[in-house]
N, C-alpha and C positions, 0 to 999 in steps of 0.2 A: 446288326449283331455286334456285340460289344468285344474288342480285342481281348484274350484271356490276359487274364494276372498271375504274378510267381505270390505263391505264399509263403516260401523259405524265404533264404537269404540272398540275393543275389546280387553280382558285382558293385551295380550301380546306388544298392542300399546302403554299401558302406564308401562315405563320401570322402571321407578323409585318410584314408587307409593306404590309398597304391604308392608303391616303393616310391619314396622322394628321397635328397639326399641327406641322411642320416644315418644313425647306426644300428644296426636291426637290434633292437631290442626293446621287449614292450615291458614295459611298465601301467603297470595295476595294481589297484588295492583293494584285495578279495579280504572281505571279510567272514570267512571260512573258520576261524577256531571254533572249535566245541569242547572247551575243555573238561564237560560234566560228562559229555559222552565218550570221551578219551578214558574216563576210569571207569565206564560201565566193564563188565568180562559182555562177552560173546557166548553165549548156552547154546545146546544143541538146537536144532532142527523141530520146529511143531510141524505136525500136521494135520491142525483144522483152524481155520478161520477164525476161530474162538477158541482160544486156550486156557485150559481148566487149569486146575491145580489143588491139595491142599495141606491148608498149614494146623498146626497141631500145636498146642497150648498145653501149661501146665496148671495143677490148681492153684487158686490165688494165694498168694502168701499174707495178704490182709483182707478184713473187713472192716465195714465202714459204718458208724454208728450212723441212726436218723438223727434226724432233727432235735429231738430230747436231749437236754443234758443228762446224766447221769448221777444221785447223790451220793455222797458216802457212804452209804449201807443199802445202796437201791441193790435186788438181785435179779432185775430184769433189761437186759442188753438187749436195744432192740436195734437188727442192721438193716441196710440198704435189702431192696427186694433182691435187687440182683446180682448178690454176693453173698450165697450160700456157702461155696468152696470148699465142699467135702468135709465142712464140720464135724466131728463125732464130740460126743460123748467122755470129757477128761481131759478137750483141748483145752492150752493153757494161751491166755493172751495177754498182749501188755500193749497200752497205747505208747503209740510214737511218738507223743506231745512232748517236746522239752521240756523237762524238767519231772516229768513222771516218772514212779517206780515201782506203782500195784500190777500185782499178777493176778490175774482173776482163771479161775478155772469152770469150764462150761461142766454142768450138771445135768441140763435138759434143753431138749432143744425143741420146739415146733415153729416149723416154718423161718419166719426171720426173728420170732422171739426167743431169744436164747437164756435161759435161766444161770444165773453164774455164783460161784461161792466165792465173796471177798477177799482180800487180804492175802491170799496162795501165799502158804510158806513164812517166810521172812517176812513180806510184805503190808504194809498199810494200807485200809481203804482210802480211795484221794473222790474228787469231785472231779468227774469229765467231761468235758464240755461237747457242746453238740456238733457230728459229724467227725467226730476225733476218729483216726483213721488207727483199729488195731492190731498188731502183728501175732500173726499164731505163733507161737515161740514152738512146740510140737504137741502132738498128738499121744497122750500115752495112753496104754490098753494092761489092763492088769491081767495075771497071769492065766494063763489056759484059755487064752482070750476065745470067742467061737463066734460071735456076731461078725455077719458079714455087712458090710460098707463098701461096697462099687464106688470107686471115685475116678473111674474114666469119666474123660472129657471127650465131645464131638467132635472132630473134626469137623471144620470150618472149607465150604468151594468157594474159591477166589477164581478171577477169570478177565480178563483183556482181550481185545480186539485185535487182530491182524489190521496194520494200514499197508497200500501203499503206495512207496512213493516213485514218481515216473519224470521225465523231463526226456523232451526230444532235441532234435539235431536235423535241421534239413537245410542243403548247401546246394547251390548250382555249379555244374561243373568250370563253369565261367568263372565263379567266384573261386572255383578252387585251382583254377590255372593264372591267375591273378596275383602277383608278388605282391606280398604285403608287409610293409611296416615291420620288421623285428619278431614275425611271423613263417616258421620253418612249414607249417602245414596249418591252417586254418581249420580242417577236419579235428584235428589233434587235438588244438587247441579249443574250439567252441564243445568238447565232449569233458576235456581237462576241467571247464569254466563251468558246467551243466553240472558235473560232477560234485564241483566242492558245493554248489547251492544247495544238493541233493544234501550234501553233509550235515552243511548249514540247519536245512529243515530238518534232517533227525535231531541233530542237536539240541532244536528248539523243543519238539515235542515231548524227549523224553524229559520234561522237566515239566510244560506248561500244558501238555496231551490231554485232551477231554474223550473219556470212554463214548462212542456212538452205539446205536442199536447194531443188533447183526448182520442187517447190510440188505438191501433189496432194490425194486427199482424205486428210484428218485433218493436215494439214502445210502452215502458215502461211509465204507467203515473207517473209524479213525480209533486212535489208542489211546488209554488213559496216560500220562504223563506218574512222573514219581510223585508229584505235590497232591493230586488227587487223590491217591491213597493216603498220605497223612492225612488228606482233608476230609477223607471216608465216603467222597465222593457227598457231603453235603450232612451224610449224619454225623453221630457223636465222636469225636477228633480229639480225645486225648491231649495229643503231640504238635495239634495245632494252634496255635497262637496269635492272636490277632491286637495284644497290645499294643496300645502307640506311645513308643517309649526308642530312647537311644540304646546303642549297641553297646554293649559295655561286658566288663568280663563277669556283672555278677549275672548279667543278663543269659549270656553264653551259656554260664554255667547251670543256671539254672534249667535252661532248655533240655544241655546234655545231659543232667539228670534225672530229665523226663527217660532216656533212652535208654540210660544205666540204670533205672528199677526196674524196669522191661528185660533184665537180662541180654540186650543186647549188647555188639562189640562197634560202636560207633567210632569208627575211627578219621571221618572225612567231615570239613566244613564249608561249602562251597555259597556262593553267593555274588552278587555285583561290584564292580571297581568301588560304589559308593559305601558299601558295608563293609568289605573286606580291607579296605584304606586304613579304616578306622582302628583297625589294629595297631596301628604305630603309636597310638594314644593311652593304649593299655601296658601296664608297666612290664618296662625291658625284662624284667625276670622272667617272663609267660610267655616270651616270644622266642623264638629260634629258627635257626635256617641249618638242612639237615639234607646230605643228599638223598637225592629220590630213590624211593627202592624199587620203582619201577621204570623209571628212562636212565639211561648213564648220561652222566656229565650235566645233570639239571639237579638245581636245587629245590626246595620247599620249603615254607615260613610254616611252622609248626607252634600251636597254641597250647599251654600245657595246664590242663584243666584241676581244680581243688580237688580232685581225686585220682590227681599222680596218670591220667592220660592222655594222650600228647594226639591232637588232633591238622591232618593237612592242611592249612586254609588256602583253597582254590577258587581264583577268581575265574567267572565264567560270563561272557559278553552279553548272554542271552537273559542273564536271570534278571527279575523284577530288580528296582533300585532301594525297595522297603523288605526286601526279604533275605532271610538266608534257612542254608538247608545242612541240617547234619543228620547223617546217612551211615548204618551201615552196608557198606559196600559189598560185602559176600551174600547181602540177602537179595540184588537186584541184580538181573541179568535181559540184555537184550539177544531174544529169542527171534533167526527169518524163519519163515514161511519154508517146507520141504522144497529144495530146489529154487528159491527164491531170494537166495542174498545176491549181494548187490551184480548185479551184471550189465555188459552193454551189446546189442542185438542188433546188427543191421539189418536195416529196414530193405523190403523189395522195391526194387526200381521201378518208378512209376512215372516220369519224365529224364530233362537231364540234367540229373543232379543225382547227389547221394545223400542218404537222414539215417539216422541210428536212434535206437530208443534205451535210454538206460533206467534201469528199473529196479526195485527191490521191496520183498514184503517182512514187514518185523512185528513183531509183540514186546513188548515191555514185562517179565514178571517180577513183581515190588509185594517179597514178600513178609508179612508181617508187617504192614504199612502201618498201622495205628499206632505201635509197640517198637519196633525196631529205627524208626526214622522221626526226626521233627523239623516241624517249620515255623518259622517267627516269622510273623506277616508286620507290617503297617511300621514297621521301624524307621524314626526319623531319616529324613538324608542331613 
């Protein structure tokens, strides 16, 4: 019969360690930052394994012509199927093409063919080109109006996964009465070290998270990350971007005005040492350092966007070296499991030794991911 073996840690594993003469003090280099998950908030408490939620839209403030051009006296506007947006009857539009200035007003509408009277007002008929995207300027209803038009919109269920995440700790008590190296308590310490890895991995996931099924046997639940919502989880991605092209401030901008016609308040620009570098190359005037309004005595390099807002730029160790990510912040929040953030648990004694297990269950909710966030994928290094 074969002599039993330790599976923790035990004195003679760690070979280089017992007190020699130096000075207790250990030196390591934990790669622990997470600095994307440093500005996530902390939400309350779920409790179920799958957490619902929903977000609420308004109607759209454009439609989008098909394919057909449009002539100078055509009176049939015909839009995308899927951009109805509570049209009526007297709405006034106007394309957002540079350099246009007809207003046309809807007379009739069926389905996406909308019938329109030229020239509105002061206006000229012009030629429109195909897909020109146009803006309802309003809606007017003449007086003693009585037709009713419902223009609620559905509510949309969004939903993420509970992961979690766990790391143990098992010592012999040999190895914990053994003087070590710059080492006050090895307990301490291997739960301290267990710990940041833990951080480590949320840090990683709320960024790069793939949604799993709801969990069963042989099927580990995991969390969608924030990039997976912009990325719609595979469908139609807006906000996501995949040109392969340099960073650049028209670049920037242009992402962030993907986020600012979405009504949102994007105020965060987070990305890799190799994207966020590159800011030094964009002109000093759009650059600034500002202190933090959220840690004291740290500063921020702040981006000031062609629409007069001033974005963080946070480098973050984990993220891809071709990406970056502008977020607003007030719409993501990392949600634990009821009773389930982070804690450390000593384990029952089962030889002689001691193990602790520290563990924690979270959700990620990222909402309005399509609409309030963007990501620029494949960007040079």
């Amino acid at each position: 019969m074969a002599l039993a073996s330790e599976s923790g840690l035990a004195s003679y594993d760690q070979t280089n360690g017992e007190f020699l003469d130096l000075s207790d003090v250990l030196s390591a280099i934990l790669l622990s930052d997470t600095a994307f998950l440093g500005r996530i908030s902390m939400a309350s408490e779920v409790t179920e394994t799958t957490h619902y939620w929903m977000e609420d839209a308004l109607n759209a403030s454009t439609v989008t012509m098909s394919a057909a051009d449009l002539t100078a006296d055509g009176t049939t506007l015909t839009i995308t199927a899927d951009a109805g947006n509570g049209l009526r009857i007297g709405a006034l539009l106007k394309d957002t093409t540079k350099g246009t200035s007809e207003v046309v007003q809807v007379t009739g509408i069926s389905t996406v063919s909308l019938t329109v009277t030229r020239g509105y007002g002061s206006t000229d008929g012009e030629i429109h080109a195909a897909s020109a995207v146009w803006r309802i300027i309003s809606q007017p209803v003449h007086e003693n109006h009585k037709t009713t038009s419902d223009r609620s919109k559905t509510r949309t269920q969004v939903y993420n996964r509970c992961q979690i995440f766990k790391n143990e700790v098992e010592l012999s008590n040999t190895m914990l009465a053994v003087k070590q190296a710059g080492v006050a308590n090895e307990l301490t310490l291997q739960i301290t070290n267990r710990t940041l890895e833990l951080k480590r991995e949320l840090g990683m996931t709320v960024y790069h998270g793939i949604r799993s099924g709801a969990g069963a046997d042989g099927t580990y639940r995991s969390m969608a990350g924030a990039r997976e919502f912009v990325y719609n989880f595979g469908g139609t991605a807006p906000n996501f971007v995949n040109t392969a092209e340099a960073l650049s401030d028209e670049v920037l901008n242009s992402l962030y005005r993907k986020v600012w016609d979405a009504g949102a308040e994007a105020r965060l620009c987070v990305g890799g040492a190799d994207q966020i570098t590159k800011f030094s190359d964009i002109n000093s005037d759009k650059i600034r350092l500002a202190p933090s309004d959220r840690v004291r005595g740290v500063f921020v390099n702040k981006f000031l966007t062609t629409l007069g807002v001033e974005l963080d730029l946070l480098v973050d160790r984990w993220f891809p070296t071709d990406e970056i990510l502008i977020c607003d912040e007030s719409r993501i929040k990392l949600m634990p499991l009821s009773g389930r953030n982070w804690q450390m648990q000593p384990l029952a004694v089962t030889g002689d030794g001691k193990s602790a297990m520290l563990v924690g269950e979270f959700t990620l909710e990222v909402r309005n991911g399509t609409a309030a966030h963007a990501v620029h994928s494949n960007l040079t290094v």
